[in-house]
N, C-alpha and C positions, 0 to 999 in steps of 0.2 A: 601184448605183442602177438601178432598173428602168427601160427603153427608154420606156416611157410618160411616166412623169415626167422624166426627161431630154428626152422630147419634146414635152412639155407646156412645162419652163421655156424650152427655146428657143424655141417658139412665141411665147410671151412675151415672150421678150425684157428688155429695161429697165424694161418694164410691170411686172415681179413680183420679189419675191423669196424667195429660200427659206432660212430661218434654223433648220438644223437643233440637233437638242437645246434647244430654246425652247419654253417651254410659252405657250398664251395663257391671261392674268390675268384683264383688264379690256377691255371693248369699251366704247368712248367712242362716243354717238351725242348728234347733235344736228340738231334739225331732222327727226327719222324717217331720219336717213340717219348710217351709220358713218363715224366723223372720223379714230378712232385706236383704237389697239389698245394696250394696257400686256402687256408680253414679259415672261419672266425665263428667264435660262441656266443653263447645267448648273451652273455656280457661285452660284447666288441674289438676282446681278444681274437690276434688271430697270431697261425702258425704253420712253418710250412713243415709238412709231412710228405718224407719220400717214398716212391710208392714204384711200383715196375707192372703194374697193371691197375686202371681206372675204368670200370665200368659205370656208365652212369644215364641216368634215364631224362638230362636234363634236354630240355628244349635245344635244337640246333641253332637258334639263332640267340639263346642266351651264351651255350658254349663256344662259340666261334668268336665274341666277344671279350672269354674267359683266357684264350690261348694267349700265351707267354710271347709266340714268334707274331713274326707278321702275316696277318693273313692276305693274298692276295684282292686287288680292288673287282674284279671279275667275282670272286669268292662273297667278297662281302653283298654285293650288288644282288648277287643272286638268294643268299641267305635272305637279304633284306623282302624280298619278294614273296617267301613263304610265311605264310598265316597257320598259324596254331589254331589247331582245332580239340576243345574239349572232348575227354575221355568218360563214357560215364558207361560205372560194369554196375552189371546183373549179376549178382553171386547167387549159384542154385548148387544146393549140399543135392548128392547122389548119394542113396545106400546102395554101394557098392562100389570096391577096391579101385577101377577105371571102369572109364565110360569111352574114351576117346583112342586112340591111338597114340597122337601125336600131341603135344604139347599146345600147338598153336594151330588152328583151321580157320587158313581164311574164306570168307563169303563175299566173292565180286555181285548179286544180282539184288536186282531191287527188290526180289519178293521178301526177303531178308530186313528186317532191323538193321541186325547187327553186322560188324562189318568182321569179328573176329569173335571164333567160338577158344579158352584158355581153361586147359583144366591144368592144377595148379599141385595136383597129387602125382600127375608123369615129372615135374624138376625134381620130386622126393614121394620115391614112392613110400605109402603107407602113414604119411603127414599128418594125416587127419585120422586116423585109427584105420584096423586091420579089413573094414567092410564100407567106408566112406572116402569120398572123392567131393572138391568141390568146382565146379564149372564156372566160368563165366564169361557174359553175354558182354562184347564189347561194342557200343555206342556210338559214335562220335554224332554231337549235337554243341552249339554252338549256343547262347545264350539268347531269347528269343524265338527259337526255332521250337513247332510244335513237340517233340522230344523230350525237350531240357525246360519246358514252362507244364509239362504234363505233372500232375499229381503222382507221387511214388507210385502206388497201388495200381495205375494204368501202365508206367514203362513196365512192372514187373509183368501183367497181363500178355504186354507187347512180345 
């Protein structure tokens, strides 16, 4: 398991938990605010888990899907319209404690790759030991695209 989210769920603590091999089904909201989440596990069991905060990194046009209420026909229309675009990170270890300031740096210009520089040691300092940071280079390239058909050892060059 990666240092990060090993450092994350200890952060956490009692406050979270982490149910691997679980997909999410259903988000249960009431009131504009999430109640519960409907699970199911590698075996096709599923369950609902109450919850008063859901963080989650899935796709918008998968979650909007997932909502319990009704979404509006404007809402959907437009979800429908957005295209997912694949994520592909650059992980470069730093000797030394930070490199960055800020958690997230984005890059609007085309001399750039990358569209998002993430070092992963500012969510928890010290994650990675007392004189290492790890950085990374965020991509988007889409399947096809010279990027994501390049051989590893050229995006890392990039």
């Amino acid at each position: 398991m990666d240092p990060l989210f090993q450092g994350m769920l200890k952060v956490m603590g009692s406050n979270v938990s982490f149910k691997p091999q679980t997909a999410l089904r259903k988000i249960h909201v009431e009131a504009m605010k999430v109640r519960a989440v409907t699970q199911e596990e590698a075996g096709g069991r599923t369950s609902e888990m109450p919850t008063g905060l859901l963080v989650s990194t899935i796709p918008l046009t998968e979650t909007v899907a997932m909502l319990s209420h009704a979404v509006p026909e404007a809402v959907k229309a437009a979800v429908g319209r957005l295209k997912f675009r694949v994520l592909v990170m650059i992980f470069v270890e730093v000797l030394r404690p930070r490199l960055l300031r800020a958690q997230w740096t984005y890059f609007q210009s085309e001399e750039f790759i990358f569209n998002r520089l993430s070092e992963f040691g500012n969510v928890i300092p010290g994650v990675y030991g007392p004189d290492r940071t790890v950085v990374v280079a965020e991509v988007t390239a889409d399947p096809g695209e010279p990027f994501w058909e390049a051989p590893e050892d050229d995006c890392v060059r990039q």
